[in-house]
C-alpha positions as CSV (number, residue, x, y, z in Angstrom):
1,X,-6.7,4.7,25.8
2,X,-10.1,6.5,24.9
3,X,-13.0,3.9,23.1
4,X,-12.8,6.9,20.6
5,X,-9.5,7.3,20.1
6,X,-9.0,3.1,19.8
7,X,-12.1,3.1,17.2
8,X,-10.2,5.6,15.2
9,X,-7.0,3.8,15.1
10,X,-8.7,0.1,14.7
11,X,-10.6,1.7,11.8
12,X,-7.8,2.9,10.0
13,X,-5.8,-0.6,10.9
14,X,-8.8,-2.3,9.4
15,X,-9.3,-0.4,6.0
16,X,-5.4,-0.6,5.5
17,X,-4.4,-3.8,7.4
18,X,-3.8,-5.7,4.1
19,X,-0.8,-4.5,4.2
20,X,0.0,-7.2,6.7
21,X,0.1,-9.7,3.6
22,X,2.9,-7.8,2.1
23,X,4.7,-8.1,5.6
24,X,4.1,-11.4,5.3
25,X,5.8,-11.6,1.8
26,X,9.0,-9.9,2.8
27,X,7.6,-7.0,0.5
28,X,6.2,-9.1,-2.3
29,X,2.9,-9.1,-2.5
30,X,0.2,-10.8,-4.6
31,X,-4.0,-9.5,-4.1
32,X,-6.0,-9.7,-1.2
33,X,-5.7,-13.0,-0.2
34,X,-9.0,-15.3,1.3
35,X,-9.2,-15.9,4.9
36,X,-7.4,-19.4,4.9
37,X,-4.1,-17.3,3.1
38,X,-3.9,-15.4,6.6
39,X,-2.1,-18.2,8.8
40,X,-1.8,-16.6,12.0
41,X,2.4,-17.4,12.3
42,X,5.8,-15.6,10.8
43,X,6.7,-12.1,11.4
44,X,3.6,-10.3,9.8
45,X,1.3,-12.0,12.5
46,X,3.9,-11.3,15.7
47,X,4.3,-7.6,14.6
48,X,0.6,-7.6,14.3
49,X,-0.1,-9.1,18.2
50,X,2.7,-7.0,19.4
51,X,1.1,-3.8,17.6
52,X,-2.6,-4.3,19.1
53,X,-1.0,-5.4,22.3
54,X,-0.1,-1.9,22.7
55,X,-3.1,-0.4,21.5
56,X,-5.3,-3.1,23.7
57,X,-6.5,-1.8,27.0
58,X,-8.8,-3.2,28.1
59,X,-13.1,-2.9,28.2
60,X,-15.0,-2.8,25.0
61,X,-15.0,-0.8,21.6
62,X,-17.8,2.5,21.4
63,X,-19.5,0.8,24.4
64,X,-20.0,-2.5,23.2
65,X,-18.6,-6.0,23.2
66,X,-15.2,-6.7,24.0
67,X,-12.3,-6.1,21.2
68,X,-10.2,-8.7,22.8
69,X,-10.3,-11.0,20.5
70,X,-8.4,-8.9,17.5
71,X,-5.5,-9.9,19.7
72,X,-5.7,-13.4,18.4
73,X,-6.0,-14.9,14.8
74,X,-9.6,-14.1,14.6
75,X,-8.6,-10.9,14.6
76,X,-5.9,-11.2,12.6
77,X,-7.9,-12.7,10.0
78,X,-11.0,-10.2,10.1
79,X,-8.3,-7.6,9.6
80,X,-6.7,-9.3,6.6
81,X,-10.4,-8.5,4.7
82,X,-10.8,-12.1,3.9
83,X,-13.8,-14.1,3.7
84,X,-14.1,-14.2,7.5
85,X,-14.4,-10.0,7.0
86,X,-17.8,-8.2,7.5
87,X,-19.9,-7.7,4.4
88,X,-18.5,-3.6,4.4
89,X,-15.3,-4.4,4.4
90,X,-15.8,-7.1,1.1
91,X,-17.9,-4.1,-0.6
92,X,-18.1,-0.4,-1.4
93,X,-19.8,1.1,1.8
94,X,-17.8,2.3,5.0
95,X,-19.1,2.7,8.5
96,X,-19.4,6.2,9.6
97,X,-17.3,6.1,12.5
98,X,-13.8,5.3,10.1
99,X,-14.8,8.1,7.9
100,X,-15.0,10.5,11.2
101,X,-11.2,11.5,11.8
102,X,-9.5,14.3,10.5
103,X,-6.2,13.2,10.4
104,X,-4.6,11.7,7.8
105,X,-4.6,7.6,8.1
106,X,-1.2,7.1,6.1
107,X,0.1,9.4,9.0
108,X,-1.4,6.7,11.8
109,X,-0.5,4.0,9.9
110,X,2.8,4.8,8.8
111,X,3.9,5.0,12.4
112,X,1.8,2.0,13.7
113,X,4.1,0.1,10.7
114,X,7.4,1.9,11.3
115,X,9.2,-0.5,13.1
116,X,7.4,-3.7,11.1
117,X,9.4,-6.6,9.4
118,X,10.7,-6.6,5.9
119,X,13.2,-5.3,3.4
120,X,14.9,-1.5,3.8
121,X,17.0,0.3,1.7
122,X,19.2,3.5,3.6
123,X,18.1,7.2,2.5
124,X,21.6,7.3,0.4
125,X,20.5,4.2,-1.9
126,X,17.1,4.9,-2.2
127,X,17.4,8.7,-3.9
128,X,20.7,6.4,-6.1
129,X,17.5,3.9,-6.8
130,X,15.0,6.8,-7.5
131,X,17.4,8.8,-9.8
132,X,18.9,6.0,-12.4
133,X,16.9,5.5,-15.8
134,X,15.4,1.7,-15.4
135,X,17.4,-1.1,-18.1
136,X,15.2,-0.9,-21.4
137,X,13.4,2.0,-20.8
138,X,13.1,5.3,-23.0
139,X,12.4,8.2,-21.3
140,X,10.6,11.4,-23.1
141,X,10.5,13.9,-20.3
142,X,9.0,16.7,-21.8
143,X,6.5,14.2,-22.7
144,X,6.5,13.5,-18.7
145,X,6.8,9.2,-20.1
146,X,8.4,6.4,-19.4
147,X,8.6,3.6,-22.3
148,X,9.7,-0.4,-22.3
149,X,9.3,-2.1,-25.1
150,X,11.4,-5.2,-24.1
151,X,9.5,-8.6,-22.3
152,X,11.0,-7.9,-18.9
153,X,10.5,-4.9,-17.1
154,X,11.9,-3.7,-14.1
155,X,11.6,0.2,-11.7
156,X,12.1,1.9,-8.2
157,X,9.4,3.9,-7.7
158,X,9.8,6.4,-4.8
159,X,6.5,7.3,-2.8
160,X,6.4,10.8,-1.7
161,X,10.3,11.9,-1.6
162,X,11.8,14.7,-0.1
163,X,12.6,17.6,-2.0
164,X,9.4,17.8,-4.3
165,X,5.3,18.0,-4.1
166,X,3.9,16.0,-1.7
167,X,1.6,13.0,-2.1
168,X,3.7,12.1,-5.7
169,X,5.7,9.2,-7.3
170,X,9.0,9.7,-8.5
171,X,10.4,7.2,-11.1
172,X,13.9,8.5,-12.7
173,X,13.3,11.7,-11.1
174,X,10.1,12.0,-13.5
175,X,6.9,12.8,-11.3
176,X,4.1,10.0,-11.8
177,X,4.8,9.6,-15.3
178,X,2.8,7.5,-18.2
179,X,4.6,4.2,-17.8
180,X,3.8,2.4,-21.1
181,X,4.6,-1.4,-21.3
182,X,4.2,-4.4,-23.8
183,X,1.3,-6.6,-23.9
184,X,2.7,-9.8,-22.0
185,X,5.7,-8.3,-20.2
186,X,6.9,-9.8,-16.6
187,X,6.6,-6.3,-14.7
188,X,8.6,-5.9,-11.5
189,X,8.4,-2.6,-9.5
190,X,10.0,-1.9,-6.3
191,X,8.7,0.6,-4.1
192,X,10.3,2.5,-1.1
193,X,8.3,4.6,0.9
194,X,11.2,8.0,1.1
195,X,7.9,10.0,2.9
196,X,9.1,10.6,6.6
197,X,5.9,10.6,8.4
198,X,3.2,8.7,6.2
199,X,2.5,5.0,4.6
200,X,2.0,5.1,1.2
201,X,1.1,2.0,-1.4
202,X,0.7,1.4,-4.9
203,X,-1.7,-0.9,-7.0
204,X,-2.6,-0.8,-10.5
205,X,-6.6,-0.2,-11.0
206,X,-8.8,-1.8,-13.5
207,X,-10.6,1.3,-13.3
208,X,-9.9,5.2,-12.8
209,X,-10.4,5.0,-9.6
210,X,-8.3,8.2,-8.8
211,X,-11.4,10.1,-7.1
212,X,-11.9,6.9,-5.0
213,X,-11.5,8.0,-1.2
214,X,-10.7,4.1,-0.1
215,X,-9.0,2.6,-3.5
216,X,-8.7,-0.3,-1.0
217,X,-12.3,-1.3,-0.2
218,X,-13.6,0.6,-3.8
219,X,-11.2,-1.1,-6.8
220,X,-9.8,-3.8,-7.9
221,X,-6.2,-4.2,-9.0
222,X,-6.0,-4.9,-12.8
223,X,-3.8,-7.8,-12.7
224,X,-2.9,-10.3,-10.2
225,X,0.3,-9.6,-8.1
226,X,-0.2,-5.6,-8.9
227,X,-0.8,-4.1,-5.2
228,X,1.6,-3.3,-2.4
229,X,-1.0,-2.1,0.2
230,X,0.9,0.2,2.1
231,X,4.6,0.6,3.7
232,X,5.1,2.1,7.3
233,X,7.3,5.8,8.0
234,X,11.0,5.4,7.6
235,X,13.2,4.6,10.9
236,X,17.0,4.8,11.3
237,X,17.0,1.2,10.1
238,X,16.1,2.8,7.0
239,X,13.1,3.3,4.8
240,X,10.8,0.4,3.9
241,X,10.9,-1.4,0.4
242,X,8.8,-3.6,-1.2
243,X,8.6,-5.2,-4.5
244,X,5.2,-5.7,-6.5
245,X,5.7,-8.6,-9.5
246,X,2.8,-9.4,-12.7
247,X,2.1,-10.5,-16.0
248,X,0.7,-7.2,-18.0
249,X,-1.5,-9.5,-20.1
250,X,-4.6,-7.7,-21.1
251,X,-3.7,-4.3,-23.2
252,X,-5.1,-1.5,-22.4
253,X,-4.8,2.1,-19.8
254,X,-5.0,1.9,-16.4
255,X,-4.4,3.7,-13.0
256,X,-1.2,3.2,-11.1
257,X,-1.7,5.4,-7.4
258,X,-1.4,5.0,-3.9
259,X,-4.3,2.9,-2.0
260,X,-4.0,4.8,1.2
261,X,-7.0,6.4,2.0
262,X,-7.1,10.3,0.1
263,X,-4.0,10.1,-1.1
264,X,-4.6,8.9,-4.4
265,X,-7.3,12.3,-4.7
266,X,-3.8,14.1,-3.9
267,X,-2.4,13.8,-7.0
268,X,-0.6,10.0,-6.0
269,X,-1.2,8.7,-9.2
270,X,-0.4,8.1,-12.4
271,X,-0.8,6.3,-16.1
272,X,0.1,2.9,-16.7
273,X,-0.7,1.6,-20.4
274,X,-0.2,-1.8,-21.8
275,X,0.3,-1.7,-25.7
């Protein structure tokens, strides 16, 4: 493989490749974890070796030292964007060379992560998922909202389904709706990506961070537990699911949206209010 074309895909494996905790969860995922959180053992880490062994070729990286050493768990934990992480990944500046391709990096990543470990749901349950109204919730579609006013709340999100705009949510066949909970509700939202070719996320921002290019290197999520990084493309073991739980403690409005690079400037995102 080209050093070009490997820089390209390590880049984009690197500014999404916390996703690899939520593999590690089974699909529940809690923030970016430290360096010591990424043990180098369970699935996530053989899915990851197995990955770069097909992408590793040999040589070096744009002419320089070796990249053989990703294959191991210095690699693994460099890529998990922990303390062990260069100082661009831990901040809000990107090196030229990942900011170079034209192609869309959900699309790499969502088939580097197609065939990775975790929960799936089949096409068949997932649009049955996407379609119901969640327990407790009121819906006001001309209003384009979803309301809970109970202490537990619980929604399937769909990322990017079939049969609508691109680069959306679907929640009870509402696209990205307000979702407004209660201050101090347990908040449990399962997400399956339905997009055929392309990894999609979701996190909760602190900020309006929906003109962020990188959500992932440039926000923070607004509560702890409250990012799924990313889920790979649909295979015909079905489509990958994963399931985001947190405390909405602090009232307030925030962003819900997808942290995959550019898509969250697509229109992947939404309102999420705490009253």
């Amino acid at each position: 493989m080209k050093s070009t074309r490997l820089a390209a895909v390590i880049g984009t494996v690197a500014i999404a490749a916390a996703g690899l905790a939520a593999l590690a969860g089974c699909g529940t995922t809690t923030t970016k974890a430290p360096a010591a959180a990424a043990t180098h053992s369970g699935p996530a880490y053989s899915y990851y070796r197995s990955m770069m062994g097909r992408l590793y070729g040999g040589g070096s990286m744009m002419g320089g030292s070796s990249y053989g050493w990703m294959m191991g768990g210095t690699g693994y934990r460099w890529m998990m964007g922990g303390l062990a992480a260069p100082a661009w990944m831990r901040g809000h500046t990107l090196p030229g060379f990942m900011m170079g391709t034209t192609r869309d990096p959900g699309k790499i990543m969502g088939s580097l992560f197609a065939n990775a470990p975790g929960p799936r749901v089949s096409a068949a349950q997932a649009t049955h998922l996407g379609s119901k109204v969640p327990a407790g919730a009121t819906l006001d579609r001309t209003a384009n909202r979803i309301t809970f006013t109970g202490t537990s709340v619980r929604l399937v999100v769909l990322a990017s389904p079939r049969g609508g705009r691109d680069e959306t949510f679907r929640i009870a066949e509402l696209v990205n709706p307000v979702i407004t909970v209660k201050a101090g509700a347990r908040v449990s939202i399962e997400i399956i990506n339905a997009d055929p070719d392309t990894a999609h996320g979701l996190v909760i921002t602190a900020s309006h961070a929906t003109s962020s290019w990188m959500p992932m290197m440039t926000t923070r999520t607004a509560f702890p537990g409250a990012a799924l990084w990313f889920l790979g493309n649909p295979t015909a073991a079905g489509m990958h699911a994963g399931t985001l739980t947190f405390t909405a403690s602090h009232p307030g409005t925030y962003r819900y949206l997808c942290p995959v690079p550019g898509h969250a400037q697509k229109g992947m995102a939404g309102t999420f209010t705490v009253s």
